[in-house]
C-alpha positions in Angstrom: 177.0 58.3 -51.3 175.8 61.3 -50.3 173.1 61.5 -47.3 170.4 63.0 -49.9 170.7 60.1 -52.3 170.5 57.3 -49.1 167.4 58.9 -48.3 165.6 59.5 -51.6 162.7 57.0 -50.8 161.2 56.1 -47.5 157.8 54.3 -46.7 156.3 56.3 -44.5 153.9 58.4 -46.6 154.9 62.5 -46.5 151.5 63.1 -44.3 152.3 61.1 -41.6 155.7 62.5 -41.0 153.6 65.8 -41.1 151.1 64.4 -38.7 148.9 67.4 -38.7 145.2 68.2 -39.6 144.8 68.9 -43.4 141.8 70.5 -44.7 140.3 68.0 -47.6 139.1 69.4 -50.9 136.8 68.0 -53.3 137.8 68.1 -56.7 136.1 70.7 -58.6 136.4 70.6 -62.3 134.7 72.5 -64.7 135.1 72.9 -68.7 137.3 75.9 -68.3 139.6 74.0 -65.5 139.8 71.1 -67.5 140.7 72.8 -70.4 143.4 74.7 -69.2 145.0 71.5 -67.4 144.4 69.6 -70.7 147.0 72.1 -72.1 149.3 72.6 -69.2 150.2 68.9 -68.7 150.0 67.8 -72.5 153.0 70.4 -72.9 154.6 69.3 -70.2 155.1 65.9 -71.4 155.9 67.1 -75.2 158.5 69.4 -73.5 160.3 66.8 -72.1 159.7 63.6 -73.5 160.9 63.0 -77.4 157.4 60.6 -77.6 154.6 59.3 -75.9 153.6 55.5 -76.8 150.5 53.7 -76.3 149.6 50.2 -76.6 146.4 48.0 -76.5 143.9 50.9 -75.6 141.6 49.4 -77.3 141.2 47.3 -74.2 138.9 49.6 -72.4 136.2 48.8 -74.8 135.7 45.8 -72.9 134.8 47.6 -69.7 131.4 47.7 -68.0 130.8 50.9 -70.3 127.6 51.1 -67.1 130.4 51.6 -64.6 133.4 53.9 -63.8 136.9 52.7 -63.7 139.5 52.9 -61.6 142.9 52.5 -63.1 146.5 51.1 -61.5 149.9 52.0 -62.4 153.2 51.6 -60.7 154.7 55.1 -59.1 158.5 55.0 -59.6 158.9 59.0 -60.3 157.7 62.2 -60.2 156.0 62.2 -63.9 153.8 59.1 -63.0 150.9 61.6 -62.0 151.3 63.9 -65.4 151.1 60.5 -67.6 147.9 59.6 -65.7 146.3 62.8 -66.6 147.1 62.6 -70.2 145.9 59.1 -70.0 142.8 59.5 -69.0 141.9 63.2 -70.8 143.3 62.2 -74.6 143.2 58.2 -74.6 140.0 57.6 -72.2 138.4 60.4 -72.1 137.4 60.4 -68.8 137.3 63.1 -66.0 139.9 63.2 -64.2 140.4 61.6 -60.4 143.6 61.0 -58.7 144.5 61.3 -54.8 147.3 63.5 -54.0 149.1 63.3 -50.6 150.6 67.0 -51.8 147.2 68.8 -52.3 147.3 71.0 -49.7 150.2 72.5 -50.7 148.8 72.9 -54.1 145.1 73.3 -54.0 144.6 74.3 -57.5 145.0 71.1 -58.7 141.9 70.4 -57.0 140.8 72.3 -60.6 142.4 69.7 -62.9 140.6 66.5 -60.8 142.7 66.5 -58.1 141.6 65.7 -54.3 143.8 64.8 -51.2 144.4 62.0 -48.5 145.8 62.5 -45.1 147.4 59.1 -44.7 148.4 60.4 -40.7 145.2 57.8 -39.6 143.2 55.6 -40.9 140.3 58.0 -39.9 141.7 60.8 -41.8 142.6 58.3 -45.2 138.8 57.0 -44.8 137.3 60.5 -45.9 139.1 60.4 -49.2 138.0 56.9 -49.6 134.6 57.6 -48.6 134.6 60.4 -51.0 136.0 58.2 -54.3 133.4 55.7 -53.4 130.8 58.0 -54.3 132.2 60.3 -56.8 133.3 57.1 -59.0 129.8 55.3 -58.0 127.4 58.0 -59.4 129.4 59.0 -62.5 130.8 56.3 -64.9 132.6 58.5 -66.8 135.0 59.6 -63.8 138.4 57.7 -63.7 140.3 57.2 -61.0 144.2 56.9 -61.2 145.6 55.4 -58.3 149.0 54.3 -57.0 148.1 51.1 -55.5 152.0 51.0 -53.5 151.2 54.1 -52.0 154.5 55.7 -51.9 157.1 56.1 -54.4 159.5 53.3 -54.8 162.5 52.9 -56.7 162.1 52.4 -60.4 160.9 48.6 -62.0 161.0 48.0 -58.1 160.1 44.4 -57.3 158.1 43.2 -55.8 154.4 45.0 -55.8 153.2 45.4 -53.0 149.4 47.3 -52.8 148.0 48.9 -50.3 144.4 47.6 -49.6 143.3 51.0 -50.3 142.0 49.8 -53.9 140.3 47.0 -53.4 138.2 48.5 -50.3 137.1 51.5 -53.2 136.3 48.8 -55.6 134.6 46.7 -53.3 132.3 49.4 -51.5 131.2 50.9 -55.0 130.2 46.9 -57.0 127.9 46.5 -53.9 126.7 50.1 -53.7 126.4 50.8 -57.3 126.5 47.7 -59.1 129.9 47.6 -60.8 133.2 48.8 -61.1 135.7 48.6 -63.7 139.9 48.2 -62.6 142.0 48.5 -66.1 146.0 47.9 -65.0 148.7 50.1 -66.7 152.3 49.2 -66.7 154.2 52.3 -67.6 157.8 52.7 -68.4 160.4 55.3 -69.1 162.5 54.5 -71.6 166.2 56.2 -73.5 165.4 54.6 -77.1 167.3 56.1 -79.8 166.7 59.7 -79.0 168.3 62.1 -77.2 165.1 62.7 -74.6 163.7 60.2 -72.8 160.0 58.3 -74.0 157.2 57.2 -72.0 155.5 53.8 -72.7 152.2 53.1 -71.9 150.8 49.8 -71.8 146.9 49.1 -70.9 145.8 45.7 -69.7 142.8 44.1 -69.7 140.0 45.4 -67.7 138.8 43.8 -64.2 135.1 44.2 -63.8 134.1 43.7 -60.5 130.0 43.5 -60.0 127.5 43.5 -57.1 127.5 39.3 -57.1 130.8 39.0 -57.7 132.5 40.6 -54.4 129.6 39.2 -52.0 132.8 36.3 -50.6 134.9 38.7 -51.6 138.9 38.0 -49.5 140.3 41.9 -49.7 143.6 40.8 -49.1 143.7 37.7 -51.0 142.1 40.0 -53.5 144.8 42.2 -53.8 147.6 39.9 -53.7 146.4 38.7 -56.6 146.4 42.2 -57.9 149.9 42.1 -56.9 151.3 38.9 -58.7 149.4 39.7 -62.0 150.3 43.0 -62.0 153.9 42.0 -61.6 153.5 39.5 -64.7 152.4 42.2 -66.8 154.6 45.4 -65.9 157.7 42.5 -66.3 156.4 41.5 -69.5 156.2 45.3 -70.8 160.2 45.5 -69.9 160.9 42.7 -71.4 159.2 43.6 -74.8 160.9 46.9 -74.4 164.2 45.0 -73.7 164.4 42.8 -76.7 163.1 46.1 -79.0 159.9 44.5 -79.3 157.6 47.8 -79.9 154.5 46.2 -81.9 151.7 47.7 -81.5 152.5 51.4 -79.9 151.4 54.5 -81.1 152.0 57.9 -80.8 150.1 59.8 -78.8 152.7 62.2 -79.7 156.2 62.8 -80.9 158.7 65.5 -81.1 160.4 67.2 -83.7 163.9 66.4 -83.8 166.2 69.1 -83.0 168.1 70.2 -85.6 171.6 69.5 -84.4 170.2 65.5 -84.2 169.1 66.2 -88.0 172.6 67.7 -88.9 174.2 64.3 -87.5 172.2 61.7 -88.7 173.0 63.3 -92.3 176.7 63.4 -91.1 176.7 60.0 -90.6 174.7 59.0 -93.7 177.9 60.1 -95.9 179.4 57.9 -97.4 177.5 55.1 -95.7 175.1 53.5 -98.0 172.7 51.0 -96.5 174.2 51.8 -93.2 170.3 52.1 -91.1 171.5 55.1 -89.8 
């Protein structure tokens, strides 16, 4: 094995092995911004993805609809952040949030929702937390997608392990504002019987967290818990997708299929009556 594929993941997050002073950026989105990102990652996906499939949205009704919500997903690949997006602009309809460890090497993105965290101290992390506290606080309908792990780990890695990152956001904004809202999504990518790759979107039940109910609140024990329920329901996704158990998706979209895939599936229908081909 080559040196490059022995090294393709490492937990020490990209801006501490940087170690130097990165300027933070606010995100900035206007209609314009948001418009043009709406596009931009919505073809992305369609360009190379056959479908995207969404289950249980209807979920999110359940929220504090008083709050803003922060929602969790696993981060096993580069597309995880391009998901969250579309996630959040055509299924919640929410503005976007998301921290990104790469924004100073692309500060546009702070256009599309997009602000950074310099994981290189605790100090330096603190002012993007400090920052999602607020912006999440005094607009409920802002979502935050977050990668609770913090670094990208192998894909269906086992087991979770969070960050207290989170839980400190979600803490700080129930006693500050009054509520806060954490929806988990397990998200998988998945060879079905295309020739591209689909993405798999599954939305738990929301978490809503309240000014009374974090006063005793145990961060850690807090977010092990996270963790083991988490685990339940991103396993249970797999296994569903496993056994060809697909009740209840939709599609948020699907491709055409190419023409040389139409050609064969008549080829093979020859001949074959009754074959399910």
């Amino acid at each position: 094995m080559s040196e490059d594929l022995e090294n393709l993941y490492c937990n020490v997050p990209p801006t501490k092995i940087r170690n130097r002073e990165e300027k933070f950026r606010p995100a900035r989105t206007t209609p314009f911004w948001e418009t043009i990102a709406d596009m931009f990652f919505f073809n992305m996906l369609q360009h190379r993805f056959h479908s995207m499939l969404v289950k249980n949205e209807e979920l999110f009704e359940e929220r504090n609809k008083d709050a803003a919500t922060i929602f969790f997903a696993p981060h096993g690949n580069w597309w995880d952040g391009i998901v969250g997006y579309n996630m959040l602009r055509r299924v919640f309809h929410h503005t976007v949030r998301v921290m990104v460890e790469e924004m100073n090497r692309f500060p546009l993105l702070s256009r599309a929702g997009a602000f950074p965290v310099n994981k290189r101290s605790s100090q330096e992390a603190m002012k993007s937390l400090k920052y999602a506290i607020d912006d999440l606080g005094q607009h409920a309908d802002h979502g935050l997608w977050i990668f609770p792990q913090g670094v990208i780990k192998p894909p269906n890695y086992r087991p979770f392990e969070f960050q207290t990152g989170m839980t400190y956001i979600a803490e700080k904004i129930a006693k500050k504002y009054g509520a806060i809202n954490l929806v988990p999504v397990a998200v998988a990518f998945a060879f079905l019987r295309e020739d591209q790759p689909e993405v798999l979107v599954e939305v738990g039940k929301p978490i809503i967290l309240t000014k009374e109910n974090v006063v005793n609140l145990d961060r850690h024990e807090f977010t092990h818990k996270l963790e083991k329920d988490f685990t339940e329901f991103c396993d249970n996704q797999l296994n569903d997708i496993s056994k060809g158990h697909f009740q209840g998706y939709r599609q948020l979209f699907v491709k055409r299929v190419h023409w040389y895939r139409r050609i064969e599936k008549k080829l093979k229908g020859i001949g074959m009556k009754g074959s399910g081909i």
